[in-house]
N, C-alpha and C positions, 0 to 999 in steps of 0.2 A: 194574615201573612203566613207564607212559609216556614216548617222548623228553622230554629235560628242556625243548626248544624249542617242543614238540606246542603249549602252550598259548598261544606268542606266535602261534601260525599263526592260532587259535582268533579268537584278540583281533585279529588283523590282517584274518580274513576278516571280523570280526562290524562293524570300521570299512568296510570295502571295501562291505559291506553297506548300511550305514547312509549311506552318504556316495552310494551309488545312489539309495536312497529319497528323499535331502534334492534329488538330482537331479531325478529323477521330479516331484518334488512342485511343485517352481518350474516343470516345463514343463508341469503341467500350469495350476498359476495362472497361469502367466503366456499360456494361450491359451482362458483360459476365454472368450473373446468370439472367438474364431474360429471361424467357420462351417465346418461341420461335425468340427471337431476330436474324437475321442475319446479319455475318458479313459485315461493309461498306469499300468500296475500293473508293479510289480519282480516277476518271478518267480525264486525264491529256494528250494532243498531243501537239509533235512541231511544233515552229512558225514560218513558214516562209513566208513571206509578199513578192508578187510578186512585181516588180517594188516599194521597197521599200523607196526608196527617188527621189525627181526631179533630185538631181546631181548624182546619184546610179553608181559608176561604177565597174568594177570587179568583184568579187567572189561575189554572192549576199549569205550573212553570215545568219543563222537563227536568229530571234530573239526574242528566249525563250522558254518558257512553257505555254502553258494557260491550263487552267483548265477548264473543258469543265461540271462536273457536279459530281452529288456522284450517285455511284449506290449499289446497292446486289450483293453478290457473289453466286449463288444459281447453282443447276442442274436442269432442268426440268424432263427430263427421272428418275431423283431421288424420285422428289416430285410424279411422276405417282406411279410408285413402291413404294413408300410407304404408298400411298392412297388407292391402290388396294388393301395391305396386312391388311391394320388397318380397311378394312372392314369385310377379313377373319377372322381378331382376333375378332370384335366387334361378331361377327356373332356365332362362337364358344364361348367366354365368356358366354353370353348369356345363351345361348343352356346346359352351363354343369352348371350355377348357379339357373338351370330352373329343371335341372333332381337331383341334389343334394335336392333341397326342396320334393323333391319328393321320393327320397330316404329315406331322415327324417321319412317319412312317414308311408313307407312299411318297415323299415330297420327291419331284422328278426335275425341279430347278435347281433347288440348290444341293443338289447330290446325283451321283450318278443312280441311276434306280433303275426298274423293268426295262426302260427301253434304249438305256444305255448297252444293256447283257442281252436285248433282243438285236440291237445294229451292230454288234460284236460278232454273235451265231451269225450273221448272212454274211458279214466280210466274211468270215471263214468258207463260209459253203461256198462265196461266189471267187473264193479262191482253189477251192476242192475242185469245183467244176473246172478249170484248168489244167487243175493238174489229177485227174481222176483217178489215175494207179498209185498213188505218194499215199503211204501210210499215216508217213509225219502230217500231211496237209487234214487228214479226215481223224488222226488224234487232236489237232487244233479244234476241229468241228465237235468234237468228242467234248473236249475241256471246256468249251463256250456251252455247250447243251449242259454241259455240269455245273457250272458257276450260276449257268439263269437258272436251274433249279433250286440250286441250294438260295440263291437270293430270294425267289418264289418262297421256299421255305423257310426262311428267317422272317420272312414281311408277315406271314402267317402266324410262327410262333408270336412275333411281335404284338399283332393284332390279338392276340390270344393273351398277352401279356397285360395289355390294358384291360382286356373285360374280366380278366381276375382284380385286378387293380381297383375299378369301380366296383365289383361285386363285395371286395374286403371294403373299401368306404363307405358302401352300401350299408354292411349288416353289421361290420365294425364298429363304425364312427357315427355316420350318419343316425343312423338307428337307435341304437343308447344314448346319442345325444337328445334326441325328441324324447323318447323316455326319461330322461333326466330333468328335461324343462319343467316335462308336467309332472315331475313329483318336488322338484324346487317349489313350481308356481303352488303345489297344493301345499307343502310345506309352509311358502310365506302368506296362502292362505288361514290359515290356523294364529299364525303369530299375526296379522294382522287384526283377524277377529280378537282375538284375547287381549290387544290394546285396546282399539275402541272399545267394547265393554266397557275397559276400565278408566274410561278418560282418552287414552291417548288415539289422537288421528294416525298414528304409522307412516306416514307420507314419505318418508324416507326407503320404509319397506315396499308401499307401494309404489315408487319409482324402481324399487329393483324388478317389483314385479311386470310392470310397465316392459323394461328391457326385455324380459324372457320371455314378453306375448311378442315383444316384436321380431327377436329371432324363431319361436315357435312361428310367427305369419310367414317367414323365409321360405321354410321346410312344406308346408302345406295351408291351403285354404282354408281360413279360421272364422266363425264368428263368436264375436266376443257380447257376452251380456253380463248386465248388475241386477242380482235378482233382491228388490228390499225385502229382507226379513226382519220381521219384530220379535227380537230381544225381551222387551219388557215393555210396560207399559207406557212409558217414556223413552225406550231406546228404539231405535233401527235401523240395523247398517245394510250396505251392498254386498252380496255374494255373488263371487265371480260364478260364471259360468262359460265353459267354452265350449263350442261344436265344433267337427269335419263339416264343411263342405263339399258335398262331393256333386256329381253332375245331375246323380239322380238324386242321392238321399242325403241326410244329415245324420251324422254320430256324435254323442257326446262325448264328449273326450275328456270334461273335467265337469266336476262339479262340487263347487268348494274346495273340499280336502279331499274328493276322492277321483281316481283317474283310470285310463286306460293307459294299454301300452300300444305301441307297434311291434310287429315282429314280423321275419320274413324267415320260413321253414328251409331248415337246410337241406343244400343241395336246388334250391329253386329261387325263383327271381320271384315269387308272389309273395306279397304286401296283403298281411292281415291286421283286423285292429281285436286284440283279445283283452278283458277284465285284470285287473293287478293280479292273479291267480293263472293267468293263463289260460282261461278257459274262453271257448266261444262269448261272442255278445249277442245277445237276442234282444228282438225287438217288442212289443205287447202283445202280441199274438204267437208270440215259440220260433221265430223266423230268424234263424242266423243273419245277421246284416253285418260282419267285419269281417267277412269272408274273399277273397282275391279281390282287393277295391282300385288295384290297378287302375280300370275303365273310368274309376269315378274322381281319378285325379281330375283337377281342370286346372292347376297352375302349382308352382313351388319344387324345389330343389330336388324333392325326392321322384316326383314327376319326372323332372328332366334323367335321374340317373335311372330310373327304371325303363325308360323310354329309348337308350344309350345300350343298355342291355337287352331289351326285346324286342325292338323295333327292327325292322330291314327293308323298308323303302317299300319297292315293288314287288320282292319276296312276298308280301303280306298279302299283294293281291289287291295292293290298295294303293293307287299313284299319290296318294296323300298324305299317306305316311311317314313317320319321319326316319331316315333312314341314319339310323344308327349303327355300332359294329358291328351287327349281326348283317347289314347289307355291305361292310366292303370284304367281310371274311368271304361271303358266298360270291360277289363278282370277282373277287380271285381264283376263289376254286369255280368259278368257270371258266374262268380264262386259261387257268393250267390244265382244265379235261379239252376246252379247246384247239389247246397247242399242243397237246400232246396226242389226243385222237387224231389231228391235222396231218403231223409228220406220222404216224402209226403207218396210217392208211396210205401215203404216196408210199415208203418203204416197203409196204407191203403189196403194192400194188400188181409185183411180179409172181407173185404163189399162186399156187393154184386155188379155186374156193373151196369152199368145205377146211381149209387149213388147220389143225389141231391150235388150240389158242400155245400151247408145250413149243408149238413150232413156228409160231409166228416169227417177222424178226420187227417186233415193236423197239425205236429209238426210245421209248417213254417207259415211265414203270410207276407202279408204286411202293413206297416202302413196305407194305402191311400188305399186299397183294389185294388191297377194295379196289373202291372204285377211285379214280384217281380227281384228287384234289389241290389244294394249294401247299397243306400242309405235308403231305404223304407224295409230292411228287419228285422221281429220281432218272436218271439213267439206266434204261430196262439192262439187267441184267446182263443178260446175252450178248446187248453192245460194249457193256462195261469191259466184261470178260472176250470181249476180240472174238465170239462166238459165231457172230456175223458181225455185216458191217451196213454202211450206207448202201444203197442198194443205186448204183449211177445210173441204170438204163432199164428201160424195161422194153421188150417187145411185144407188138401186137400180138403174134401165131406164138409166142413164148420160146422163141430161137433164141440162142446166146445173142446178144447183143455186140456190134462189132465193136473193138479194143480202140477205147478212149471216149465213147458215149458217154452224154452226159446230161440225159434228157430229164432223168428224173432228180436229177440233183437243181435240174432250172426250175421243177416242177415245185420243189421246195422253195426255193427263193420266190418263186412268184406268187407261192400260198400267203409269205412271210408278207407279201405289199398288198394281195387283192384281199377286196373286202371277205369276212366273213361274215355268219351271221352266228350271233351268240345265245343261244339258248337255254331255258332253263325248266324244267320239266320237274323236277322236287320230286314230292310224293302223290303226284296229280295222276289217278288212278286212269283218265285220259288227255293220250299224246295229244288231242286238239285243243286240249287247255294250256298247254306249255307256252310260256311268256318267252317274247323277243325282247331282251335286253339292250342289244344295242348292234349293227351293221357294219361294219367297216375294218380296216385291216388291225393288226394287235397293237401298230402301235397305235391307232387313232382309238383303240379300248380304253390302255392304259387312261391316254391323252383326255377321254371325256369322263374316265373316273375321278383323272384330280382335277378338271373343270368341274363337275359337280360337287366335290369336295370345297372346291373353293368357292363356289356360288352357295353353298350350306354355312362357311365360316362366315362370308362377306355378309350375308343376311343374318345368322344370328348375333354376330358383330354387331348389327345396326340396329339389330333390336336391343341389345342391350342397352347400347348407347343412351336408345331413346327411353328406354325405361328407368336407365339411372337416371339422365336429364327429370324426367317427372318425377322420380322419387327425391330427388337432391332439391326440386322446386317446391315439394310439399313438406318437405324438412324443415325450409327454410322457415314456412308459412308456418309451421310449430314453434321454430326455434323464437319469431314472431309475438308470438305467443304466451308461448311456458319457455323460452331460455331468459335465463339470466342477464339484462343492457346492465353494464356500469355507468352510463350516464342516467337511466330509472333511477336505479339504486341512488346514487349520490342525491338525486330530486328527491328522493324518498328520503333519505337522511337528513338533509337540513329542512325538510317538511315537518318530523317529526320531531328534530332535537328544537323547533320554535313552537310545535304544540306543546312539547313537554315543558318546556321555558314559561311558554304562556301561562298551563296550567298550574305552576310553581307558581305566577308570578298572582292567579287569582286567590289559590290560599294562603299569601301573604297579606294580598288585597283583607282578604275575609279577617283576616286573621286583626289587620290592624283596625276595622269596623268595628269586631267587638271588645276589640281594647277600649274604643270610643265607646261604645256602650255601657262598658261594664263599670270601667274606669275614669272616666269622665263626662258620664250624662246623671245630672242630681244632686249637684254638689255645691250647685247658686246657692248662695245661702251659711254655708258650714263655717 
């Protein structure tokens, strides 16, 4: 038979047991509103002891429960899929809270905008043309060519006001936050290890770390590995390791306790990844590999805000591109060297050629005397100062023009409706490369800047949409998982408060057995 004690060990592991799970159970209700918290399960095997006693004979009986440790209930394949998608979401966020400022901007519905101050300038002129000798009627023309400039010029500075705006979030905020993660995540690296060594699972550490992989997946493409390392000859834990993803390569970014940073050099929009020292990363053969990794984003927040800053549509040469604020700064400042060249050239239509540019009489100007843009564009000078004026007529053989003509002020007005064609030639060493932007009169410019503006909002809108939708559905499938049920929990509670019951009620059992034994077998007789 079995030691006669065998079964108090049975009944003492199966309370040791039970009084773990009654444990378990209270940390887990009691953190079911902690953010990111996962739930803990008791991991527990049967005991059964080979050659269990010197006199052992017969059925060799188990005996008990031990308790082997606490773990997480987690899915890996869950936590990938959700990493991947909360970089889609960060990336879209981003991207439509980038073109909505931008919208503020240009919005030509609910504010009076460009082509409000463009049907303002033709009432005037197609009032000037009536009355052609009236100073007061061509200072109206004057003050409307002044206001659409200076509105030109505020949308500009404006636009110029957001890409400072992302560029401080960029290198401010964004940046030393990813830096920050991974010297957290390497930090609760360190304390995590120095538990387990010493007994303890960390799991509470490890959910904080859990948090700060999943907003590191926000910012960039991550992959996450557990690399086992043996400790001793009995121990071996998981060491985090994290890579970049990028399109072409992978970078490591952490490993264990030790990490990288990001940094973007100032005065520039490019994204390097360098060593905790700052210095270049190279790869096993000498080969700088964290150098402008720009190209090798493929999803995540900081994607979208670098892409916000360098991107400009068609500018790039690329009809696929995303056009960012560098494409509505540039189709402004085409639209203001086109409206400005426009009327230049009818007012100057009557000079002779060869004309000193000193004696033009250009209506347009710029402030800085370049080339004329959205930001620098003013009321040339000359006209400002009553130096010259609108120019009403001009003649063929260059005769005065007879008193009250008003040819070239119709000439105006009908440039203001007929199509143009808008062009953009950059620093394209040839004019047969120069990109047609868009056809049609200035206000039908405006009109398909903020139709494309809003077909960019409505679409990355929907993308978002659809991206929280999957992320919100694979949440769910976690929270499934590792959250916290209060109806588990209470199942789990009175499971265990009747194991532990039970097991109380076997070492009573045991206990009143060998009172029989002891105290009342052998006594026939006495």
């Amino acid at each position: 038979m079995r030691s006669t004690f065998a079964g108090f060990t049975t009944a003492q592991l199966g309370l040791r047991a039970s009084q773990y799970g009654l444990n378990v159970t209270g940390q887990n209700i009691s953190n079911i509103n902690t953010t990111g918290y996962t739930r803990q399960v008791v991991d527990q095997i049967s005991l059964n002891l080979k050659n269990a006693g010197r006199y052992a004979t017969g059925v060799n009986v188990g005996h008990g429960v031990l308790v082997t440790g606490i773990s997480q209930v987690r899915d890996p394949y869950l936590d990938i899929r959700f990493r991947n998608e909360i970089g889609k979401v960060g990336e879209a966020d981003v991207k439509l809270a980038g073109l909505k400022e931008i919208e503020s901007i240009l919005d030509e519905v609910a504010k009076d905008g460009i082509q409000s101050q463009l049907g303002d300038m033709m009432k005037m002129l197609q009032k000037l043309s009536t009355n052609v000798s009236s100073k007061e009627f061509e200072n109206m023309v004057k003050s409307s060519a002044d206001s659409l400039t200076k509105f030109i010029n505020q949308c500009a500075k404006q636009l110029e006001t957001v890409r400072e705006n992302q560029e401080y979030n960029l290198t401010q905020v964004d940046i030393p936050e990813v830096n920050n993660i991974l010297s957290n995540i390497a930090e609760l690296n360190k304390s995590i290890k120095d538990g387990q060594v010493n007994g303890n699972p960390a799991l509470e550490l490890i959910d904080q770390r859990n948090v700060l992989i999943d907003e590191l997946a926000s910012y960039v493409k991550i992959d996450v590995k557990y690399v086992p390392t043996k400790i001793s000859e009995n121990l071996t834990i998981d060491e985090l390791q994290i890579d970049f993803v990028g399109a072409n390569k992978t970078i490591n970014l952490l490993d264990h306790a030790g990490h990288v940073n990001f940094e973007i050099p100032n005065g520039t929009t490019q994204l390097n990844i360098v060593d905790s020292n700052g210095n270049p990363i190279k790869d096993a053969t000498g080969n700088t590999i964290g150098e402008n990794i720009f190209s090798e984003l493929t999803t995540g927040s900081l994607k979208a805000s670098l892409e916000l800053l360098n991107k400009s549509g068609e500018f790039d040469g690329d009809t696929n591109s995303f056009r960012g604020i560098g494409y509505y700064q540039q189709m402004l400042d085409v639209f203001a060297n086109k409206l400005a060249t426009t009327f230049n050239d009818i007012n100057n239509a009557g000079l002779p050629a060869g004309t000193p540019p000193a004696d033009l009489h250009d209506l347009f100007g710029s402030t800085d005397g370049g080339q004329i843009n959205a930001k620098n564009i003013c009321i040339a000078s000359g006209w400002a100062n009553s130096k010259y004026g609108i120019t009403a007529s001009v003649t063929s053989d260059g005769s005065t023009p007879p008193s009250g003509a008003n040819d070239n002020i119709l000439k105006m007005i009908s440039a203001m409706q007929a199509d143009q064609e808008f062009i953009y030639g950059g620093t394209l060493p040839d004019p047969s490369d120069d990109i047609t932007l868009f056809k049609g009169s200035f206000n039908e410019f405006i009109s398909s800047l903020n139709s494309t503006l809003g077909i960019d909002i409505k679409s990355t809108g929907t993308l978002l949409d659809n991206h929280v939708s999957v992320a919100k559905e694979i949440s769910n499938a976690k929270d499934a998982i590792s959250g916290v049920s209060l109806d588990e929990e209470g199942m789990n509670l009175l499971r265990y408060q009747k194991s532990y019951a039970a097991a109380a009620r076997l070492m009573t059992t045991l206990d009143e057995a060998l009172d029989t034994v002891i105290n009342k077998m052998g006594i026939v007789g006495r």
